[in-house]
C-alpha positions in Angstrom: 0.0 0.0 0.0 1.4 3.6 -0.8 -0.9 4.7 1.7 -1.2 4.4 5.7 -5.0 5.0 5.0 -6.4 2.3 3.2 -9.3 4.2 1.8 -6.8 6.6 0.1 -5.0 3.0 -1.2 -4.8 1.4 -4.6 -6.5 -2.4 -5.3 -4.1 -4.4 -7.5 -5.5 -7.4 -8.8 -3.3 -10.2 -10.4 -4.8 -12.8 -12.4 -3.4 -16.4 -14.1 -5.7 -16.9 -17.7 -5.3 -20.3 -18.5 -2.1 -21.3 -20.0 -0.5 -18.1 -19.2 2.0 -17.2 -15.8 0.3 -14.7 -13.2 0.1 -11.2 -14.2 -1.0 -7.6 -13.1 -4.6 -6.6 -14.5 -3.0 -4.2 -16.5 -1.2 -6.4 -18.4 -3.6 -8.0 -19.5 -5.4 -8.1 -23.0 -9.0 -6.7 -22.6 -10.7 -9.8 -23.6 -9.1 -11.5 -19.8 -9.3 -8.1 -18.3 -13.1 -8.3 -19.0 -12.9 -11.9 -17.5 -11.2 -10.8 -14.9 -13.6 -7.9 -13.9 -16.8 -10.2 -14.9 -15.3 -13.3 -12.5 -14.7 -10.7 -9.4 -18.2 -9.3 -10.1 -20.3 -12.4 -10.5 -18.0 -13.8 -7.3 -19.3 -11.3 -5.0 -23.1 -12.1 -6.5 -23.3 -15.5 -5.2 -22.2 -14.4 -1.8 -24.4 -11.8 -1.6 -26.6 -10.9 -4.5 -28.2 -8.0 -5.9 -31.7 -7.8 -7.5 -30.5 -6.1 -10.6 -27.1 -6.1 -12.1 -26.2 -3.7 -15.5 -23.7 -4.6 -17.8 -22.3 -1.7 -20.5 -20.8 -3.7 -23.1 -19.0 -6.2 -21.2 -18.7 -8.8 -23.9 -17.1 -6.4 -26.4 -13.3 -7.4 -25.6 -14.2 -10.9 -26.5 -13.5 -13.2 -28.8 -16.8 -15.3 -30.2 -15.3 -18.5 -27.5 -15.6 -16.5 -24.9 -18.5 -14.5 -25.7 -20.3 -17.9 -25.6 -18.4 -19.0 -22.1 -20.2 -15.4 -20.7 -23.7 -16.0 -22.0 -23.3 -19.6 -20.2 -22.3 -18.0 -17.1 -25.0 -15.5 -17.4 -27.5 -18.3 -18.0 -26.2 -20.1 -14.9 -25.8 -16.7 -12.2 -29.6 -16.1 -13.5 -30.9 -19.9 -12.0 -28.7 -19.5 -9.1 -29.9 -15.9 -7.9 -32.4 -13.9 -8.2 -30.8 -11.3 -10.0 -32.2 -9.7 -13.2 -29.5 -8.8 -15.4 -29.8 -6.2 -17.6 -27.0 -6.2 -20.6 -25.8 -4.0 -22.8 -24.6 -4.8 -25.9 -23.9 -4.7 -30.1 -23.0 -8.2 -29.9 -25.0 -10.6 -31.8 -24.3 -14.0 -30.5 -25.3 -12.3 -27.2 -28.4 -11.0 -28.4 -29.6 -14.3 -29.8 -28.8 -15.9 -26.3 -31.5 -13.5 -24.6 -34.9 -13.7 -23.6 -35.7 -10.7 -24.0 -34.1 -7.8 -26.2 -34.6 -3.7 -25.9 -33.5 -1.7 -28.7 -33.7 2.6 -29.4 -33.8 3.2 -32.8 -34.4 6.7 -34.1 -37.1 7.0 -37.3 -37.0 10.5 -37.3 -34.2 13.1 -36.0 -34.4 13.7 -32.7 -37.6 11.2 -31.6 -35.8 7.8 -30.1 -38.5 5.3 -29.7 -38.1 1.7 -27.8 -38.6 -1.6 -29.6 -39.2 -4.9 -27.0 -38.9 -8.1 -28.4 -39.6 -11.3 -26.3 -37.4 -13.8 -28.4 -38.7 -17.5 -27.0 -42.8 -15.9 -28.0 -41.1 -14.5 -31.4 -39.8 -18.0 -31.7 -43.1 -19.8 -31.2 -44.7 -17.6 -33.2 -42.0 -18.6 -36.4 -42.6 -22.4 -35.3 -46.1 -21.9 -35.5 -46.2 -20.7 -39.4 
């Protein structure tokens, strides 16, 4: 600590991706940074969870493997608490994991308007024709 106050203290976290030797955060790339931060986060969830959890973008550093690894984990932190997680995201393959997606799109300068689609009744409906 550079600090005798450890409120006025840095937090350095080191982490070991596999296959690779123990490093400081910031050497990492930002696809394990992202890991990092996401396996920190979703740690202190199952010891003491939230009701609502946002995440800006989170999958953006990752690769289409991982992106896959993160919408299983999201699948599992959502059976084991009762958080609702709300994500945000450009990514497809995380969009078509969702049940649910919100989008803004703007039809006219100026006027945003929001677009809710439930994707397992959008699905039934496609089955169904």
């Amino acid at each position: 600590m550079d600090s005798d106050d450890p409120l006025e203290s840095g937090l350095e976290i080191f982490a070991q991706p596999p296959g690779k030797r123990t490093q400081a955060l910031t050497l990492l790339s930002g696809g394990e940074k992202a890991l990092t931060a996401m396996a920190l986060i979703f740690a202190v969830f199952l010891t003491n969870p939230s009701p609502i959890c946002v995440l800006d973008e989170v999958d953006a550093p990752l690769d289409d493997a991982n992106v896959d690894r993160f919408c299983r984990l999201m699948e599992e932190m959502s059976k084991e608490t009762d958080t609702r997680f709300l994500i945000i995201t450009h990514h497809p393959l995380t969009m078509a994991r969702m049940s649910r997606l919100f989008g803004v799109t703007m039809q006219e300068r100026g006027v945003s308007q929001l677009v809710s689609v439930d994707l397992e009744t959008a699905e039934r409906l496609r089955d169904a024709s």
